[in-house]
C-alpha positions in Angstrom: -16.7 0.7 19.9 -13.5 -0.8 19.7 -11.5 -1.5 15.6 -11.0 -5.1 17.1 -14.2 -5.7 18.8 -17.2 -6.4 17.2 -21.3 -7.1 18.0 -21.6 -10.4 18.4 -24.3 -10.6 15.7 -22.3 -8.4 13.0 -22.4 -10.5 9.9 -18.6 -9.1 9.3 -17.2 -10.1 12.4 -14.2 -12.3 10.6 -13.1 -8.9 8.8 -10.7 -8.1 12.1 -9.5 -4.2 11.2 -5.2 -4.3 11.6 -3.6 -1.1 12.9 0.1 -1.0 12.4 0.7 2.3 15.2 3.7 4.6 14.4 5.8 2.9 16.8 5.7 -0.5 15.3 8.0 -2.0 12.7 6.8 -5.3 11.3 9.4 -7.1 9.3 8.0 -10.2 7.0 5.5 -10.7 5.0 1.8 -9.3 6.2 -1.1 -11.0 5.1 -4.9 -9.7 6.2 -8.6 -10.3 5.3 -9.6 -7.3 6.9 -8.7 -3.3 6.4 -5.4 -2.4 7.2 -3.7 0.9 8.5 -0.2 1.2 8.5 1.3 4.2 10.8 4.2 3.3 11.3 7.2 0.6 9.6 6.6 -2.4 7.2 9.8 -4.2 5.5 8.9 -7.1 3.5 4.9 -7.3 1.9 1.8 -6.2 2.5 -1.1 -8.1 0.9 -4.9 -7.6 2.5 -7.9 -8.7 0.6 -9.9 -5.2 1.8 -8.3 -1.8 2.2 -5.2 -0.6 2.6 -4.4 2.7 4.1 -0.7 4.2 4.4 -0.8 7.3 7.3 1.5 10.0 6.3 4.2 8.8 8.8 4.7 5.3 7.5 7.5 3.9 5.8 6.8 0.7 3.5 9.7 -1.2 2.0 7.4 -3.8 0.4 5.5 -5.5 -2.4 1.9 -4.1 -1.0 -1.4 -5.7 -2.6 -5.2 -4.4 -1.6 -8.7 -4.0 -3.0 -8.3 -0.3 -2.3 -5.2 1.7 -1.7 -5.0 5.4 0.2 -1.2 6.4 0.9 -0.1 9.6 2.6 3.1 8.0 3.6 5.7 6.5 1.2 6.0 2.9 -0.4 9.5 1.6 -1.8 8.0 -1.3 -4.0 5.4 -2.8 -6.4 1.6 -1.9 -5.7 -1.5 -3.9 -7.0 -4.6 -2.4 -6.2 -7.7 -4.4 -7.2 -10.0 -1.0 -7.2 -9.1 2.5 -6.2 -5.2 4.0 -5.4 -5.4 7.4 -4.0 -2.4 9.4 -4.0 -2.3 12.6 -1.2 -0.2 15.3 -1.5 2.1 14.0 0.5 2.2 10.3 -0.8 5.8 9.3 -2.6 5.7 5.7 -4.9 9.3 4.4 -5.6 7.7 1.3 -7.6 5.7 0.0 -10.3 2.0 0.7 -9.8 -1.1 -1.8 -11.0 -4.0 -0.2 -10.1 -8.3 0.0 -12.2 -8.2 3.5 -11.0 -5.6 6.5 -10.0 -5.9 9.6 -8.1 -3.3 11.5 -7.7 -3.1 15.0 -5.9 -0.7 17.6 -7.0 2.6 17.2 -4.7 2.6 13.2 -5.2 5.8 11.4 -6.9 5.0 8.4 -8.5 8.8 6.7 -9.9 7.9 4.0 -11.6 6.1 2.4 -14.5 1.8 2.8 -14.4 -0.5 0.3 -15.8 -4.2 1.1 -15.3 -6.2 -1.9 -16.5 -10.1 -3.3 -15.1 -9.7 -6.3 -12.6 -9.3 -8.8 -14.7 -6.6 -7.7 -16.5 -4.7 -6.8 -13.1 -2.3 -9.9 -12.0 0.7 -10.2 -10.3 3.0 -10.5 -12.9 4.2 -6.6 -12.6 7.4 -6.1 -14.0 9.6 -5.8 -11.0 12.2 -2.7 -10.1 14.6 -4.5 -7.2 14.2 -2.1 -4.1 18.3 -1.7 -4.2 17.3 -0.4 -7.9 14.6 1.8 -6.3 16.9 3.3 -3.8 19.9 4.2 -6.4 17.2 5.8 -9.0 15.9 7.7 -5.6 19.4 9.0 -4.7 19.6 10.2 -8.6 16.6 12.3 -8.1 18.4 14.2 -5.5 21.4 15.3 -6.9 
């Protein structure tokens, strides 16, 4: 079966899963209900109500906001996850991170400010880092 078809008689036929393919870049701001996988280019935000679920290829420059977070890729900007952020190996964070629970793998870089707190304690109110700020700090980590 098909991500974007569904049985006609599946209770959860409004939760439409996105796909994002490596060869897209989608510039603005991204708003879902559904699960989203990004493969390939965001700029801008990324806000689902579900989960969220960064391949190792994909570059995000963007606020990004989901239930549940799993990044291989890289983010340059603020995460809120409602539930669960996973962190692979190969996952970089150049942001501040809001988040009930972390998992991080050893190989991850995470630079930015962490705040671990139960749902209702999690808002959107993250102290911002400007992604031009992001980008200098980054540069600085490579001298």
């Amino acid at each position: 079966m098909s991500l974007l078809k569904r049985e006609k008689n599946d209770s959860h036929n409004s939760d439409i899963d996105t796909i994002i393919g490596p060869s897209v870049k989608v510039e603005g701001n991204f708003v879902g209900e559904g699960d989203v996988t990004v493969e390939g280019i965001v700029v801008g935000s990324v806000k689902t109500s579900k989960n969220l679920q960064i391949g190792q290829a994909a570059k995000i420059k963007a606020d990004v906001e989901a239930e549940n977070i799993t990044i291989s890729g890289e983010i340059r900007g603020n995460v809120i996850c409602r539930g669960k952020l996973e962190m692979s190996s190969s996952s970089k964070i150049f942001g501040n991170v809001q988040t009930a629970s972390l998992s991080v793998e050893a190989g991850a870089i995470l630079h930015g400010k962490c705040k671990m707190a139960n749902n209702k304690e999690l808002d959107s109110n993250t102290e911002d880092i400007p992604i031009d700020q992001q980008e200098e700090d980054n540069s600085k980590l490579r001298r």
